[in-house]
C-alpha positions, 0 to 999 in steps of 0.5 A: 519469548512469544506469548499470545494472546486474544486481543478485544475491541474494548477501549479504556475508560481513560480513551473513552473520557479523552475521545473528545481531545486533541486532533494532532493525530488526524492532520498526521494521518491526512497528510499521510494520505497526500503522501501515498497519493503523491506516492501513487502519482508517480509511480503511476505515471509510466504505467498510464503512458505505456501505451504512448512509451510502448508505441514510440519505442516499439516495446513488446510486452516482455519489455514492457514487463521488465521495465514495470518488474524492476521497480517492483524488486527494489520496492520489495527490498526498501520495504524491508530495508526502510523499515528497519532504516525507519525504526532507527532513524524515526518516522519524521526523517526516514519519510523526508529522505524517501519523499524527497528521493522519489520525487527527484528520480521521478523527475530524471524519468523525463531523460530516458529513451531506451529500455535499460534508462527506464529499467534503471530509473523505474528500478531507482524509483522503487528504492524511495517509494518502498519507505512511504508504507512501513513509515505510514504504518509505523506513525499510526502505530505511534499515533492512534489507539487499537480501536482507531487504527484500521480508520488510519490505515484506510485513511493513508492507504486510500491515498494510493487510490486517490493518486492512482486516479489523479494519474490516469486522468491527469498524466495523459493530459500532460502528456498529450499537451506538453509531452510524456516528458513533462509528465514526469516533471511535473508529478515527481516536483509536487513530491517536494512539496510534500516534504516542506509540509511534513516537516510542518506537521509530523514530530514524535509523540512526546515532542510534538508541539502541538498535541494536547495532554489529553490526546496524548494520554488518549493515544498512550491508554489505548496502546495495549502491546508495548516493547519493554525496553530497546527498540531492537528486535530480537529477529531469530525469536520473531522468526518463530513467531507464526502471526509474523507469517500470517501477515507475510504470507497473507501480504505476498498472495495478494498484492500482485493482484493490486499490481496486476491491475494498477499496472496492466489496465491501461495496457490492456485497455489498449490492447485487449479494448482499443482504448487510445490515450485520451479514452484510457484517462477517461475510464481507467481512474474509476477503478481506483475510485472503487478501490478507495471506497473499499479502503474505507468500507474495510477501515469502517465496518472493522472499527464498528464492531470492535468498537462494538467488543468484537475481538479485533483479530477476529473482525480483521479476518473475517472481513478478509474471508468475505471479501475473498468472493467479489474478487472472484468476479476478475474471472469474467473481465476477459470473457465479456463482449462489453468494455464498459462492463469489463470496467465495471467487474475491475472495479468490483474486485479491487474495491474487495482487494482494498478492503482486504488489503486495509485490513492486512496493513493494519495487522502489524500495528494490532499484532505487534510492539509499535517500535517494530512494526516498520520492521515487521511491515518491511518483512511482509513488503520484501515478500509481497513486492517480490510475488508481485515482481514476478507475477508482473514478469510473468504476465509480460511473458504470458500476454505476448505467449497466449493472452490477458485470460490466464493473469486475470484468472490467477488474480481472482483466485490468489485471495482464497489462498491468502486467507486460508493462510491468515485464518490458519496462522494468526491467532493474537498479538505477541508479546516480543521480547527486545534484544537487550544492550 
């Protein structure tokens, strides 16, 4: 059985007398945030050297296209599938076996010289990095109160904007010094590293050594939509559920924006600009720096009004609809003489993307049981990876047929369509009754 109902910003007075306890929490979600940058990183990595890899192989865009969609159809399924792996086995595992299994793919990344070695190992690679969202999401589900959670999610989320400029400006110097081979190397070995802190860090809320009963009692007053018993899902009932759809729907119309931008920019910087490698890390990592401050910019402003009483579904869609207008300036990225000024509209739509996008992530915490949001979040992943492999595939076939106009013109208007889903679907958060057993 679902039953719904209209969530609000107001914390308990137990939250409010406890705001000044523990820390546990924060060192959780910053460390979340080296992950997902790290995550970035190497991910990041082929996309930056494409125009060096394309060159020595002789790669068209159809190729090129191939070897990015791949890893974005086993992403797409981890989501899914590392969700439910993680809502099993626990965040602290589930985020050990993916960290330490895209770090060491990223490495043999370094042994391919041919389309089908890259297209297996980028598809590999998509199979680990696809746990790093649902478990992030999971641990702030776990970990903070309603009222904190967008400021967690920006926290993580903004990561991927931290490690997608650490990227383009890092790998081609790499690149450029020792070799794309080393490159790869050397971003997939600091993953490793990562793992040894999390370990440190991350344990269960009532294990942790560290947290204080104070927080403890903080994070548990400010859960307002708890799972009753098991932590199974009963999957035909949430099925009926529209808010799951909201969020799907929302999630698979705007990711491939992300995914245009992160991996085609420097490609198009190349080919459309004229950048070489050396001008490609000296202006392709601002974009991410825009898209970091709009993780925050939509994590902020959320958790001022609801902090405020604001209803927290009400704040998470407006600020959706209202973001939906800077992202329309992609339109004009093709159509502008001036590269710089190009640059400067990419950074405009992705700093609303991000902002969007923080508030799309943090629905499934807002909306249902903490002990299936990794599954809930796996589900919208499957289907935004899945849009965003084909819109990839797509942009490949389109490039080589006619140019970057059309992609860049589809990305600017595929938000109006995403947030006329949200607005229609989600209405407040459910109450989901577990498969029992």
């Amino acid at each position: 059985m679902i039953t719904d109902e209209q969530p609000t910003g107001n914390a308990t007075a137990t939250g409010r007398a406890a705001r000044g306890s523990g820390r546990v929490r924060w060192w959780i979600v910053w460390t979340l945030f080296c992950s997902t940058a790290i995550n970035y990183l190497s991910r990041q990595s082929f996309a930056v050297l494409a125009p060096m890899i394309v060159a020595q192989f002789h790669l068209n865009h159809e190729e090129l296209g191939r070897i990015l969609g791949a890893f974005q159809i086993s992403y797409a399924a981890t989501w899914l599938l590392g969700g439910m792996f993680l809502d099993w086995v626990g965040t602290r595992i589930g985020l050990i076996v993916a960290a330490t299994w895209w770090s060491v793919v990223n490495m043999l990344m370094a042994l391919a010289s041919s389309v089908p070695a890259f297209v297996l190992f980028r598809f590999l690679l998509g199979i680990g990095e696809g746990f790093n969202w649902p478990g992030a999401n999971k641990a702030v589900a776990e970990w903070f109160p309603r009222e904190e959670r967008s400021l967690a999610v920006a926290i993580f989320y903004s990561g991927s904007s931290v490690g997608g400029a650490l990227a383009a400006l890092a790998v081609p110097l790499i690149a450029l010094a020792f070799g794309w081979r080393w490159a790869f190397v050397l971003t997939g070995g600091i993953g490793l590293l990562w793992v040894l802190a999390w370990m440190k860090v991350y344990h269960p809320l009532q294990s942790h050594p560290r947290v204080t009963p104070a927080e403890r009692a903080r994070i548990e007053a400010g859960r307002e939509v708890e799972l009753r018993s098991a932590v199974r899902p009963d999957w035909g009932t949430l099925a009926q559920n529209r808010n799951l759809w909201g969020i799907v729907l929302g999630r698979a119309l705007t990711d491939p924006i992300w995914w245009f931008y992160i991996f085609w920019l420097p490609q198009y910087l190349s080919d459309a600009r004229g950048f070489d490698l050396r001008r490609i890390a000296l202006f392709s990592w601002i974009p991410f720096v825009a898209a970091d401050i709009g993780n925050f910019t939509g994590g902020l402003v959320a958790a001022y009004f609801v902090r405020r009483g604001y209803s927290v579904i009400v704040v998470r869609k407006w600020i959706c609809a209202i973001c939906c207008l800077p992202m329309l300036v992609g339109i004009l990225v093709p159509r502008v003489a001036n590269s710089y000024l190009a640059i400067a509209l990419i950074c405009v739509a992705l700093w609303a993307y991000a902002a969007w996008s923080t508030m799309g992530l943090t629905l499934p915490g807002d909306l249902f049981p903490h002990t299936i949001v990794g599954s809930v979040t796996g589900l919208s992943g499957l289907a935004a990876g899945l849009a965003g492999a084909l819109f990839t595939f797509a942009v490949g076939d389109t490039v080589d047929r006619f140019s970057y106009a059309p992609a860049f013109l589809i990305a600017s208007v595929l938000p109006l369509a995403a947030t006329f889903f949200v607005f229609l679907l989600i209405r407040g958060s459910a109450d989901i009754r577990p498969v029992s057993g």
